[in-house]
Each structure stands twice: as C-alpha cells, then as structure tokens.
N, C-alpha and C positions, 0 to 999 in steps of 0.2 A: 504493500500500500504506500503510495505516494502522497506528500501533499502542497500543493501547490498554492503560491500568491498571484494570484491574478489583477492587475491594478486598477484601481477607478479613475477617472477623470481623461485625461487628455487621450490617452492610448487606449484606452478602454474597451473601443469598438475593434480599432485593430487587433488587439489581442486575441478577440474571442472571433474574430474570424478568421486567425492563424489556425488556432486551437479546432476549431469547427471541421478547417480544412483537412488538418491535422489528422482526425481523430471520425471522419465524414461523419459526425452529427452534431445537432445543434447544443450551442454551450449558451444560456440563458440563464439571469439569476430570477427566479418570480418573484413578484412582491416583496423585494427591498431586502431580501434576504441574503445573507450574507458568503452561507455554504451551499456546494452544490457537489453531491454527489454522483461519481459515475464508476462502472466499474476497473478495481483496485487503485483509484484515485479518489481524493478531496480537494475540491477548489475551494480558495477564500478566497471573497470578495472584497480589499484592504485599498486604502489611500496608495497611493503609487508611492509618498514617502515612506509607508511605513512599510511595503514592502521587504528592503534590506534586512529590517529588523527582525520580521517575522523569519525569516532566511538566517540570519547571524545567529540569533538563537535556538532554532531548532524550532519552532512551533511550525515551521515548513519546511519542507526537502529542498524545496525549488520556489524561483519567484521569477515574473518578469517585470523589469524597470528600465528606467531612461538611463545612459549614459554618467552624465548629469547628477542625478540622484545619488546614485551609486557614487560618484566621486566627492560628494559632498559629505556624504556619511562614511568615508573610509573606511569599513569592515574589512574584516579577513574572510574572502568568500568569494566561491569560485565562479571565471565568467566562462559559461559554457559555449553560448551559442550568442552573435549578432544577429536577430531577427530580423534585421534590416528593414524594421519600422518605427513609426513615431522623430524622424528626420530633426533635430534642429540644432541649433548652437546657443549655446551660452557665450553672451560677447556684450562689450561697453556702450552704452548709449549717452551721447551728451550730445547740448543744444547744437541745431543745425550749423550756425558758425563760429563754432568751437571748436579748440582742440585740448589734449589732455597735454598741460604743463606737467612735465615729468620733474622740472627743479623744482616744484614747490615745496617745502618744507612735508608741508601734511596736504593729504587727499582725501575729500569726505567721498564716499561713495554709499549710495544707499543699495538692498538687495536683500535677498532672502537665502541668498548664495554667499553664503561668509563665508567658508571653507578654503573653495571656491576663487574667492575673491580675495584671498588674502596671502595665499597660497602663491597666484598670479602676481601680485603687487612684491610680495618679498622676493620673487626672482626678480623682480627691477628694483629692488633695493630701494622701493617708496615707503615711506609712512605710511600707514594708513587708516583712519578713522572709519569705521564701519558705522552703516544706519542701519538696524536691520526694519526692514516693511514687509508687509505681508499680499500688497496690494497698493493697485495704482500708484505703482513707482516711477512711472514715467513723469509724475509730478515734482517729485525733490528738486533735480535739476530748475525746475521751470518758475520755482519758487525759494528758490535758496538754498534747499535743504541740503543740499550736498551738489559737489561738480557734476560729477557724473553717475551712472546706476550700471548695477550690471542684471543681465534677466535675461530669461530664453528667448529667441527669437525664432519663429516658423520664415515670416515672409518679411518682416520689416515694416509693416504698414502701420501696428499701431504704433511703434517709434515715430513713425513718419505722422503721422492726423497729429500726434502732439508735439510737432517742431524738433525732435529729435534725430538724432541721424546711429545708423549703426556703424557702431567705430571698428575696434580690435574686437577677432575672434579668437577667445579666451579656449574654448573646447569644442567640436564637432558632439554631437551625443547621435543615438541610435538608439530603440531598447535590446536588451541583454537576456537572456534566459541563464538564471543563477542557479549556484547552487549551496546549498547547507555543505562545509566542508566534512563534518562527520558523515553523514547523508551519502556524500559524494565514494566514501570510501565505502562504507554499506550497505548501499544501495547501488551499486555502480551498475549495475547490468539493467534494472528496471532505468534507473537516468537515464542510460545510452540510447537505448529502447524508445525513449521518451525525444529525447535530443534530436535521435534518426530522423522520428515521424517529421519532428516541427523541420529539420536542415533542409528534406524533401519538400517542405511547403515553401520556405523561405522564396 
C-alpha cells in the first residue's frame, strides 16, 4: 500500500489528469473530501505547500509539488520523477523603470519565498531585509514597501496590469513526483511500478 500527496491549488487539475492517465480511470475527490481510495493506494488531498511535509515525515510515501516548493522547504527527500507540468519560475519583479541597485547597502524585498530569496541574495553578497506577504505583493514595490518582490511567474501579465516588469530568473520550477526516503528504500519496487506508469504518461 502506497500513499500519496496529491496537491490543491494551482497544479491540481494537472495532476489528477497525469494520475487518471496514468492509472486509465478517473481520480476525483467528492465533496471536499480529503482521501480517496483506490486499489493498494491512498490519495490525500493536501495544500501543494504542505505536500513536502507530509513526504518528509512519513504520513506519505510519495507526493507531487512544484519545483519551487520543494526548494523552499529544503527536506531531505527524494526527487523521482519531473512531470513536466505546472511550468513556471520564480524571479524578481520591480517597477517598470527600475533597476535593482546591487551597491545599496540593504535590499527590502517582499515575498513569501524567503528561503528562496535569501538564498539568491547571499550569492550576491547583498543584505537583505525580507517582507514576508502572503498576497498581492505586487503592491510593496508600488507603494514603498520594499524595492522589489520576488513570486512565481506563469506569463508575466499580472507583473505587467500593475506596472511591474519581470527582472532576474531566480529558479525555473516544474512539479516533481517525490518520494518518502525511508518509503523509497521499502517500498522501492511498488515506487518504481508507480514512477513507470506516471514517466509513460509524462
């Protein structure tokens, strides 16, 4: 028996029509419900951030998440497969006729991407003051809050509706198909098994 994170939000639909392809039947969660049984499999239905975690600790075998995610949360935990879905980057956004003063003493950047962001700034040997937001961050900049934001970008449009421009690409992401390290060694044959179906779909 396996058990799987499957994530909400952004990737969500992608996911369960890898899964679907995967597996030729339908992967639906009914009524807000969280787990979904099939045979010698559990799916959970978890926040795309908290994937890793459920992963890192054992309460899943396997998970799939963003790029991104995963590199934010730094676990020790295996990446199996690039699904080659959920496309975007993580990269700097500041006002349209701006550029990022790299001698300034200190750098506000706001973001929800600390790790990330900080990670990035100390190979340029910047300062740098973190805002962390949760939401509509493309304001900071536009109101003081800080120089510049960092945040995922799919297409650049909404940087662009609120005057911002997309600067440096900080990370490419993709999502991952993970795996529980203990999991990985004792389950390794049902994993692969598992791996195969999705690599054939990819």
């Amino acid at each position: 028996m396996l058990t799987v994170a499957l994530p909400k939000g952004r990737i969500a639909k992608l996911t369960l029509e890898k899964f679907e392809h995967a597996f030729k039947e339908k992967f639906e969660f009914h009524n807000r419900k969280l787990i979904l049984k099939k045979t010698n499999f559990t799916f959970l239905n978890v926040r795309s951030q908290d994937v890793p975690t459920y992963v890192n600790y054992g309460s899943a075998d396997l998970g799939v998440v963003g790029l991104d995610v995963l590199e934010e949360k730094s676990y020790d935990i295996v990446k199996l497969l690039d699904l080659q879905i959920g496309k975007c980057k993580v990269a700097i956004g500041l006002k349209e006729n701006e550029t990022i003063n790299y001698n300034k003493s200190l750098i506000k950047v706001a973001t929800k991407h600390e790790n990330i962001t900080k990670r990035y700034f100390e190979k340029k040997a910047m300062p740098v003051d973190i805002i962390k937001l949760y939401g509509s961050i493309e304001l900071a900049p536009l109101v003081g809050l800080a120089d510049c934001i960092v945040d995922i970008v799919e297409t650049g449009e909404t940087m662009k509706e609120n005057g911002l421009k997309v600067a440096d690409t900080i990370l490419e992401s993709t999502a991952y198909l993970i795996a529980n390290k203990n999991s990985y060694t004792l389950k390794k044959q049902a994993i692969f098994k598992l791996k195969e179906l999705l690599d054939v779909s990819v």
